[in-house]
C-alpha positions in Angstrom: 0.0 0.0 0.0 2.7 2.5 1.1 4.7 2.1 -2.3 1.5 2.7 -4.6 -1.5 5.8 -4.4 -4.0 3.4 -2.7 -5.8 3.9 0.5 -2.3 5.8 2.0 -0.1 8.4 1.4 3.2 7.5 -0.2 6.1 6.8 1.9 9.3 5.5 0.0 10.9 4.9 3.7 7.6 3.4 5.1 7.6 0.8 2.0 11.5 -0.1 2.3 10.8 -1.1 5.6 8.0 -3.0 5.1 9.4 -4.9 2.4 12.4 -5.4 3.9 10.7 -7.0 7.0 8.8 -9.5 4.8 12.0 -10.3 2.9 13.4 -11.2 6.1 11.0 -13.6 6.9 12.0 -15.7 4.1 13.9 -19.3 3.9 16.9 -18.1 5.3 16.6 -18.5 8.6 17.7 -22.2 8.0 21.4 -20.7 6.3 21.6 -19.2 9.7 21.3 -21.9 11.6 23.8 -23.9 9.7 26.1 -21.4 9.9 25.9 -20.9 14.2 26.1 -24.9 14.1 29.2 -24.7 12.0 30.5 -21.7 14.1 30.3 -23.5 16.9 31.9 -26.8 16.0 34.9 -25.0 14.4 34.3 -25.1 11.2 34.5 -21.2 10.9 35.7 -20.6 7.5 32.3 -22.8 6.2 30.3 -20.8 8.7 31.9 -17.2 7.0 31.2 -18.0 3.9 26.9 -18.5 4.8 27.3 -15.7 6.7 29.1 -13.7 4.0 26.0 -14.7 1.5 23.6 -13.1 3.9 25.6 -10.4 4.5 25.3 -9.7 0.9 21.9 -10.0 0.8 21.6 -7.5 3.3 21.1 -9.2 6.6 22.3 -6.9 9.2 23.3 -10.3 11.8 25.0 -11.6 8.8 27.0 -8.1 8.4 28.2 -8.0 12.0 28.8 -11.7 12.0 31.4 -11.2 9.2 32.8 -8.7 11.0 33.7 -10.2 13.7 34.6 -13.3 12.4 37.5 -11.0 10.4 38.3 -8.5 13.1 39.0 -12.3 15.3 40.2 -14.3 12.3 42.2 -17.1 13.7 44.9 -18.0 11.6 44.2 -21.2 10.2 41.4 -19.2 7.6 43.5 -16.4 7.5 43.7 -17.1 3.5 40.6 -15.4 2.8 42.2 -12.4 3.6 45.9 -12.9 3.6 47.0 -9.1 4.2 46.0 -7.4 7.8 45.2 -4.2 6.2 43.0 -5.9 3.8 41.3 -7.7 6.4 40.6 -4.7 9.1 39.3 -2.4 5.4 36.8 -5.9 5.1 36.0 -5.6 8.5 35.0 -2.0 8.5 32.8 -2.4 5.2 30.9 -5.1 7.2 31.1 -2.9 10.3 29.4 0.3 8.4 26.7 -1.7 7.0 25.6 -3.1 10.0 25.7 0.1 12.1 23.2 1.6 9.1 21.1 -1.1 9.7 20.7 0.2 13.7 22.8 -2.6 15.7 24.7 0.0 17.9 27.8 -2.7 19.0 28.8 -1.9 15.0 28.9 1.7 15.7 31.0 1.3 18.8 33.3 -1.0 16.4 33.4 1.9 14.0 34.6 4.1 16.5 36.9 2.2 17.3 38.4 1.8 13.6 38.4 5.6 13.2 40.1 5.9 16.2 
């Protein structure tokens, strides 16, 4: 209703949001359960690359998950990313997109990278 002239006024933001709460609702909620099972059995290069999908499609858990899985890369997957710099400029990108999104640990993070 909010992104055509029925019934409502128009709202661009009003209809992003909505949409973007439905899309969420999708099938993907089974990716990110595989991936916190992987996580947690230490199979964390498997469990960034689901999370690096999502995060791509623009889930804001998925964002801050890759995130943090670079900023705490152990060094056994470090050849995703084999340079630091490269890693912490990954990081950040990750970082930014999930403090857009609202989640407020990411803007502490970002903080912490301009700093």
């Amino acid at each position: 209703i909010h992104s055509t002239i029925t019934s409502v006024l128009r709202s661009c933001p009003t209809a992003t949001e909505l949409f973007k709460s439905v899309a969420e609702r999708g099938q993907w909620s089974h990716m990110f359960t595989q991936a916190f099972q992987l996580y947690n059995q230490g199979h964390i290069e498997q469990a960034f690359m689901i999370y690096l999908y999502l995060a791509e499609v623009g889930y804001e858990v998925a964002q801050s998950n890759v995130a943090y899985i670079i900023d705490q890369m152990p060094i056994d997957i470090s050849n995703i990313y084999k340079k630091q710099q490269e890693r912490y400029k990954k990081a950040l990108i990750y970082w930014h997109r999930a403090a857009i999104q609202g989640f407020h640990y990411a803007r502490i993070k970002l903080g912490d990278y301009y700093f």
